[in-house]
TORVEXVO-622070 format. One line per 8 residues: their letters; for each residue x, y, z of N, C-alpha, C, O. Coordinates in steps of 0.02 Angstrom, whole numbers, plus 50000, padded with zeros to 5 digits. Layout:
TORVEXVO-622070
A) X Y Z X Y Z X Y Z X Y Z ~ ...
END
This chain:
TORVEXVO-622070
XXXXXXXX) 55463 55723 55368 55449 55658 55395 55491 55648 55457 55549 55668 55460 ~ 55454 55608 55518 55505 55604 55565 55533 55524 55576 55503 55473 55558 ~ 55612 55527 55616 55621 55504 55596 55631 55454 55672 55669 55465 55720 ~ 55581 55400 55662 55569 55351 55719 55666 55329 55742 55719 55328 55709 ~ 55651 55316 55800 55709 55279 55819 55691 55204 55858 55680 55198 55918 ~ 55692 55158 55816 55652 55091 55837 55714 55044 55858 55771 55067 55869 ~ 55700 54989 55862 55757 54937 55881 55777 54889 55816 55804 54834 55815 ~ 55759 54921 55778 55797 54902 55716 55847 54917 55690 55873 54961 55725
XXXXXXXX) 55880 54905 55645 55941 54960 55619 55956 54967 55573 56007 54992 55549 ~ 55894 54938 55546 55880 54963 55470 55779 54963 55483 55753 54938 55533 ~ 55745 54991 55437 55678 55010 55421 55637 54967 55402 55658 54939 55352 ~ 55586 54948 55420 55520 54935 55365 55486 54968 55318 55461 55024 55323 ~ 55485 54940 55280 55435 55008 55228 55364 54992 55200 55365 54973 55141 ~ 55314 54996 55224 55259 54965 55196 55227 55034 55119 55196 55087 55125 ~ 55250 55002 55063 55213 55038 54987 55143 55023 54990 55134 54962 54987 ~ 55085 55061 54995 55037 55027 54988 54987 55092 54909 55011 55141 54879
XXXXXXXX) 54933 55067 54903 54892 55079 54855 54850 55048 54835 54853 54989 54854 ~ 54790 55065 54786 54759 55046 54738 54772 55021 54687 54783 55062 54642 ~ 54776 54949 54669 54815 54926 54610 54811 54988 54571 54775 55038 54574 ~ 54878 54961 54519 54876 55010 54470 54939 55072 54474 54974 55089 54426 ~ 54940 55099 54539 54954 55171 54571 55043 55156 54557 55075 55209 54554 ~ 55070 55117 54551 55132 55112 54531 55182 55075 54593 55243 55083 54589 ~ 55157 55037 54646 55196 55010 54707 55241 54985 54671 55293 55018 54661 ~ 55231 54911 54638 55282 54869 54617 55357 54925 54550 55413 54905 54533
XXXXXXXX) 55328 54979 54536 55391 55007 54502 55415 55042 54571 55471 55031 54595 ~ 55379 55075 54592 55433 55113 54653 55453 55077 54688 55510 55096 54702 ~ 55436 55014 54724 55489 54991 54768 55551 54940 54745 55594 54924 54786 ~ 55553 54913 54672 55611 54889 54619 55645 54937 54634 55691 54926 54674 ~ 55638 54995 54610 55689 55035 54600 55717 55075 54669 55767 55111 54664 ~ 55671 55064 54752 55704 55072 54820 55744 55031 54839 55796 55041 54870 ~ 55720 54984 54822 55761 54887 54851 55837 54894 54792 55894 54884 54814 ~ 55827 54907 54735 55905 54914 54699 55949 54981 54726 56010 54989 54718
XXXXXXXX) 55900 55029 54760 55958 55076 54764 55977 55061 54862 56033 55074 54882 ~ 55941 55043 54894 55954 55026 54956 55977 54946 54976 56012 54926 55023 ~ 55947 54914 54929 55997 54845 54962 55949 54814 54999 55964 54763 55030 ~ 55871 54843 55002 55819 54801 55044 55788 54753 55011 55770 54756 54952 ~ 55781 54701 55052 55706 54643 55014 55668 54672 55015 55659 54711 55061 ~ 55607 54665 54934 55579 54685 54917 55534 54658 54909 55535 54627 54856 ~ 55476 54652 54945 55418 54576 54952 55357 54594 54945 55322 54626 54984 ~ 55344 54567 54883 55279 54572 54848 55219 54539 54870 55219 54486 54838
XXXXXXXX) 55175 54540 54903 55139 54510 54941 55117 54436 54892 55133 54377 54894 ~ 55073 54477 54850 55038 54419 54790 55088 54372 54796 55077 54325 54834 ~ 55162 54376 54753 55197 54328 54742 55213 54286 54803 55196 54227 54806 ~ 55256 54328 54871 55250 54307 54913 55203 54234 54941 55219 54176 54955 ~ 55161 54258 54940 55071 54228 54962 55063 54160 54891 55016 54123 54904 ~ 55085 54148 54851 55089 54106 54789 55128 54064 54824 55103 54024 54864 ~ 55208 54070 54812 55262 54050 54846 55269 54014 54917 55311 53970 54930 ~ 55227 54037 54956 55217 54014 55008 55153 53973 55058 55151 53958 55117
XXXXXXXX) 55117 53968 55015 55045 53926 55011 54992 53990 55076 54956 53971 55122 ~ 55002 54047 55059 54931 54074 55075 54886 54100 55052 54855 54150 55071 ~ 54878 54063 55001 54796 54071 54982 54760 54018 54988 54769 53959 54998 ~ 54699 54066 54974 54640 54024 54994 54596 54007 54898 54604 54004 54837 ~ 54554 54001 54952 54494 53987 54864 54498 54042 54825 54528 54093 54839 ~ 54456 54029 54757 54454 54085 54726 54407 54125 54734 54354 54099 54751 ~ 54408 54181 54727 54344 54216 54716 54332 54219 54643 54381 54230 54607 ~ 54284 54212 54621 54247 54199 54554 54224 54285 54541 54235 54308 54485
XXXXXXXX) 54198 54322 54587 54177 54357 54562 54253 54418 54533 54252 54451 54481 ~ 54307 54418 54580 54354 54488 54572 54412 54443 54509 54462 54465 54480 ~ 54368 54356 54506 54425 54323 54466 54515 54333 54504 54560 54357 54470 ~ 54524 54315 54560 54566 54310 54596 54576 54252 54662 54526 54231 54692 ~ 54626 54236 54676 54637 54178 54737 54616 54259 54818 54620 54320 54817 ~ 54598 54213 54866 54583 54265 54903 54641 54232 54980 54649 54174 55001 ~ 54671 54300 55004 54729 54287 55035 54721 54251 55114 54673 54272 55146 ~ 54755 54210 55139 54752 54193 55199 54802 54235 55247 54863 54231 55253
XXXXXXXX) 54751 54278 55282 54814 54351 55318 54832 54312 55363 54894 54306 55364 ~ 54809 54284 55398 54846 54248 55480 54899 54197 55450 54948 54198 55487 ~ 54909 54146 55389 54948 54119 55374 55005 54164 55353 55061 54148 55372 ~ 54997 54225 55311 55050 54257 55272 55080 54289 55340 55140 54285 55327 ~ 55077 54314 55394 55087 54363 55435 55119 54301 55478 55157 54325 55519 ~ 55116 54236 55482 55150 54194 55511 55217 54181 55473 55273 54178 55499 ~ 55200 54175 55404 55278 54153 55366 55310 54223 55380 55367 54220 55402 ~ 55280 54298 55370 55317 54338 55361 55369 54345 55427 55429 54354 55426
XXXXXXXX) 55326 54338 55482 55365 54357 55534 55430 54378 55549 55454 54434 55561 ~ 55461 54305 55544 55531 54306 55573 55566 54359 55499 55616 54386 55523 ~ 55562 54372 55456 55577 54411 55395 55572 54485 55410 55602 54532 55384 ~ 55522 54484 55461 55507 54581 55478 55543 54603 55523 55568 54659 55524 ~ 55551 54558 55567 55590 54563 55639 55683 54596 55608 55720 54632 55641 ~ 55690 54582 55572 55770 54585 55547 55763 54661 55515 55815 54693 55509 ~ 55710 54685 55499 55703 54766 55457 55745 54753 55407 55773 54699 55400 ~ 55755 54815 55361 55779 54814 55292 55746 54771 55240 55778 54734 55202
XXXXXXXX) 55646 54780 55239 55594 54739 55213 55579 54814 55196 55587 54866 55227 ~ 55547 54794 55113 55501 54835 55088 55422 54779 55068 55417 54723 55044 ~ 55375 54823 55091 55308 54753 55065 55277 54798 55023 55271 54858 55037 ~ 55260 54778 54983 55229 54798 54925 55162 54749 54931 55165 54688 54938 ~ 55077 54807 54927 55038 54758 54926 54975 54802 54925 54991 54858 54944 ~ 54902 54797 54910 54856 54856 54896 54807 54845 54964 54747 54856 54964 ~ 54839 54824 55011 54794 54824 55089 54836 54850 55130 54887 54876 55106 ~ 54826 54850 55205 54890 54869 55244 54843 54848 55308 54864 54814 55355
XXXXXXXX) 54798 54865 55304 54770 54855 55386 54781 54790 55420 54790 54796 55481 ~ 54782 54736 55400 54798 54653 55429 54872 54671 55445 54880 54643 55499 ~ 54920 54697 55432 54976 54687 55457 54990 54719 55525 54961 54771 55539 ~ 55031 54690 55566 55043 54715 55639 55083 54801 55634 55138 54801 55607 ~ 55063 54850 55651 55077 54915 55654 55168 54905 55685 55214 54939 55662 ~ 55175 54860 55728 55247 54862 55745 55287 54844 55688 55346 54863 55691 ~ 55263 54799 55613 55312 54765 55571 55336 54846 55558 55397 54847 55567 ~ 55313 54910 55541 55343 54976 55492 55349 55023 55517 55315 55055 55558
XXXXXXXX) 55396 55032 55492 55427 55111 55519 55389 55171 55471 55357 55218 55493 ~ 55399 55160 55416 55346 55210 55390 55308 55185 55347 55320 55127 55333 ~ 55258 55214 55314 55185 55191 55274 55198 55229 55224 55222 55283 55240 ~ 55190 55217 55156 55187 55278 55097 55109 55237 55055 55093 55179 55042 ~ 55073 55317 55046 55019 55278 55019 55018 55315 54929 55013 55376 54921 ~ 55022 55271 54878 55030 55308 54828 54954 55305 54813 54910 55265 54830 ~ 54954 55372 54769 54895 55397 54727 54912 55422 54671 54959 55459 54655 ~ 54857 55391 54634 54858 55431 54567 54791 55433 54521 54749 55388 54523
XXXXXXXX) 54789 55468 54497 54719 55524 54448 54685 55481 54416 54715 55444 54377 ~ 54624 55476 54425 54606 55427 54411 54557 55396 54335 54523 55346 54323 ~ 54579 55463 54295 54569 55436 54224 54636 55386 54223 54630 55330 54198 ~ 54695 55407 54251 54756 55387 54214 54747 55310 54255 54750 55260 54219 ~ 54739 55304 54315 54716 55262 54353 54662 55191 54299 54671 55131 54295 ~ 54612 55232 54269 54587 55185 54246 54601 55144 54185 54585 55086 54170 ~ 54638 55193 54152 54694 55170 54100 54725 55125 54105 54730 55079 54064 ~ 54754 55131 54160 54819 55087 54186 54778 55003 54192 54795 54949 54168
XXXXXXXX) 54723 55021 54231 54670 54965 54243 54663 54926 54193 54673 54865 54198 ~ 54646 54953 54141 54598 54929 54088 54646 54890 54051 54631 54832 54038 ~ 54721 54919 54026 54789 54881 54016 54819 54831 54049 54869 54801 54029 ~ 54782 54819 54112 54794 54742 54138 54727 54701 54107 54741 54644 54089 ~ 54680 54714 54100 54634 54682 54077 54591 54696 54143 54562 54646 54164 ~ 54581 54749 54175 54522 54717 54210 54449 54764 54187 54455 54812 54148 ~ 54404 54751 54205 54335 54749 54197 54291 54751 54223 54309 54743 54281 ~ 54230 54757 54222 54144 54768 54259 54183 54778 54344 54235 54809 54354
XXXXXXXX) 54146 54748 54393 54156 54753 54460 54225 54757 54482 54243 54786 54534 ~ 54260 54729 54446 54342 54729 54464 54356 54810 54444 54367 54843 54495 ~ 54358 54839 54400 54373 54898 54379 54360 54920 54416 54402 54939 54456 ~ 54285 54934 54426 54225 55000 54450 54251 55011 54521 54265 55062 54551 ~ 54253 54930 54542 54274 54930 54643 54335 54982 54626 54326 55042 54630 ~ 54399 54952 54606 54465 54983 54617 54458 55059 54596 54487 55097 54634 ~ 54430 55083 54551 54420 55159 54530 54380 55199 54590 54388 55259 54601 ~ 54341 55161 54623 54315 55185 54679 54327 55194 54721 54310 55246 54750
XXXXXXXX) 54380 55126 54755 54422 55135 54789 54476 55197 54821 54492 55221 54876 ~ 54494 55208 54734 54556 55275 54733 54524 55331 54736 54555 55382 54751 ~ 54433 55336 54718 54410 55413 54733 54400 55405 54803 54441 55437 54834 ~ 54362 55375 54837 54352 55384 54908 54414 55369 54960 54413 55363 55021 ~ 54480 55365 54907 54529 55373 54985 54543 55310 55027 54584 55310 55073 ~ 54494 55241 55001 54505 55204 55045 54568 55177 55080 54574 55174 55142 ~ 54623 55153 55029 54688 55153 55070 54722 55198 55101 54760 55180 55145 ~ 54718 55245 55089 54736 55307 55133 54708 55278 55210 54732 55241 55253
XXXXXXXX) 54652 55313 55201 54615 55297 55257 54639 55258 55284 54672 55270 55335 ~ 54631 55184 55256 54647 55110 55304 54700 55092 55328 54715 55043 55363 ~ 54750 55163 55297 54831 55169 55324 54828 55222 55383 54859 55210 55435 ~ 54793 55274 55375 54798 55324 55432 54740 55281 55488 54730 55322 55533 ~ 54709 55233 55500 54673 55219 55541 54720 55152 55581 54716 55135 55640 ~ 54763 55125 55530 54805 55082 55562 54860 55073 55582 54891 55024 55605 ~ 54875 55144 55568 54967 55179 55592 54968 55214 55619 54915 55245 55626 ~ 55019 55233 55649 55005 55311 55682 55046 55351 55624 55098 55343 55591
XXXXXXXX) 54986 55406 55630 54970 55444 55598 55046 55499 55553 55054 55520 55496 ~ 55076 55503 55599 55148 55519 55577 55184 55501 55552 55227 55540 55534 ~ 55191 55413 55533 55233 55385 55478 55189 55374 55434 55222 55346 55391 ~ 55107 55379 55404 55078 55381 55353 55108 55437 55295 55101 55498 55299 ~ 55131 55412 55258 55125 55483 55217 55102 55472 55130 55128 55430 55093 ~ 55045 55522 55106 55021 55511 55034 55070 55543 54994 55100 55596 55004 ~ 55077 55489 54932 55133 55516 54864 55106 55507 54815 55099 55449 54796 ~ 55087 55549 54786 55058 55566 54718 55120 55514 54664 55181 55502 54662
XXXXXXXX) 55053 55496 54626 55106 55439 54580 55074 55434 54509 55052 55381 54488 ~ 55073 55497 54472 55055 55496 54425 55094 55512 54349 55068 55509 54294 ~ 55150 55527 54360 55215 55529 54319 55268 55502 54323 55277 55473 54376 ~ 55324 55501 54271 55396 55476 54275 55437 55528 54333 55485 55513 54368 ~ 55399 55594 54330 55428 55641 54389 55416 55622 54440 55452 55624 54491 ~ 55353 55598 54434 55323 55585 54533 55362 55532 54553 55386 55522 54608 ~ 55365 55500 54500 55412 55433 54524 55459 55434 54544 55470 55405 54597 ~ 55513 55471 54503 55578 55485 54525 55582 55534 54596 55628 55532 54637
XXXXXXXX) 55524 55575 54598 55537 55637 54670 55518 55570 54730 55531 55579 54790 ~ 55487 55505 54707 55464 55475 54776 55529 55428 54784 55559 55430 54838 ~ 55538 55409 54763 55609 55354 54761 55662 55403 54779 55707 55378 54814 ~ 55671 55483 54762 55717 55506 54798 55711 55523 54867 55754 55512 54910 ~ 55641 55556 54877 55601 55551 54952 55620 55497 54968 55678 55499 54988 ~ 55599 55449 54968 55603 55368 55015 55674 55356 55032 55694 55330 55085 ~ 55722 55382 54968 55803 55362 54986 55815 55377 55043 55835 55340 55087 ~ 55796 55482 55048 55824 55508 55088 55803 55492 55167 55840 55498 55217
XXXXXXXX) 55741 55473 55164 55704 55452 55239 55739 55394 55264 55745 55383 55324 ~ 55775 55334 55189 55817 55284 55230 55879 55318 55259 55890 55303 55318 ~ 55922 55361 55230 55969 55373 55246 55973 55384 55314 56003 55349 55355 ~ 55932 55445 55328 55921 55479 55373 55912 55427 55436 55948 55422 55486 ~ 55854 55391 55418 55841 55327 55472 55898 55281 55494 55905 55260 55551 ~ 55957 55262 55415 56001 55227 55441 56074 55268 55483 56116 55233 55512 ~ 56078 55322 55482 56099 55363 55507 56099 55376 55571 56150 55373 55606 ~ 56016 55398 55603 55996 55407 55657 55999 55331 55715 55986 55332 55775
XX) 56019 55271 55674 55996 55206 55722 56093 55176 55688 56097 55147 55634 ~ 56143 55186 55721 56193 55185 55678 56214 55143 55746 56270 55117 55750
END
């Protein structure tokens, strides 16, 4: 991975995925070992009045991006932000220094699904989602291409090899911008 030299002096980190894929455990356990805010979009977006109506059909509030990307602002500008969230393209390419897109297999994937409770169109979309790549994609089309990087996230191993990956890319980053 390379290692940007931005005007920050500490990193952004945008976690992204297909619900399910494991964001919210990997970046708990980046934000406790680095000392970064760790900002969950959903909650975030609760907390801070951007949502909108519901959608009836995915049974969910549906997000207001131009409001959330206004509160976030002044919060990104300072780096040492991790966002945790299953979109990426609405956000400004300058908030991150690097992109990690997790994946994972998608029997285990649907497992995981089905243990939150979801169901018919909600399921089927998100399982589809993770075969055709879409966040990937919608990360390599809205980043440059060199801080995208895919992490397999289908074990307690993968987990631990990505949280040690991610450490070492902060180090390195806080190192290189010292």
């Amino acid at each position: 991975m390379e290692m940007p030299s931005g005007k920050r002096s500490k990193p952004n980190i945008m976690v992204t995925g297909t619900p399910g894929v494991g964001k919210s455990s990997l970046c708990e356990q980046i934000s406790e070992i680095t000392g970064f805010e760790w900002i969950q979009i959903g909650n975030f977006a609760k907390e801070n009045d951007c949502l909108d109506e519901f959608d009836e059909e995915y049974k969910c509030p549906v997000l207001n991006e131009d409001r959330l990307i206004d509160e976030l602002e002044e919060t990104m500008s300072g780096g040492g932000v991790i966002v945790d969230y299953h979109g990426c393209d609405f956000f400004p390419e300058r908030w991150f220094d690097i992109v990690f897109v997790l994946r994972t297999d998608n029997t285990q994937l649907f497992d995981r699904l089905r243990q939150r409770g979801y169901s018919g169109k909600k399921l089927e979309d998100n399982i589809q989602c993770e075969i055709f790549q879409t966040i990937l994609e919608e990360a390599k089309e809205s980043y440059a291409q060199e801080i995208v990087h895919e992490l397999q996230s289908n074990t307690p191993e993968d987990m631990e090899s990505n949280v040690e990956r991610i450490c070492s890319w902060v180090d390195l980053f806080l190192q290189n911008n010292e």
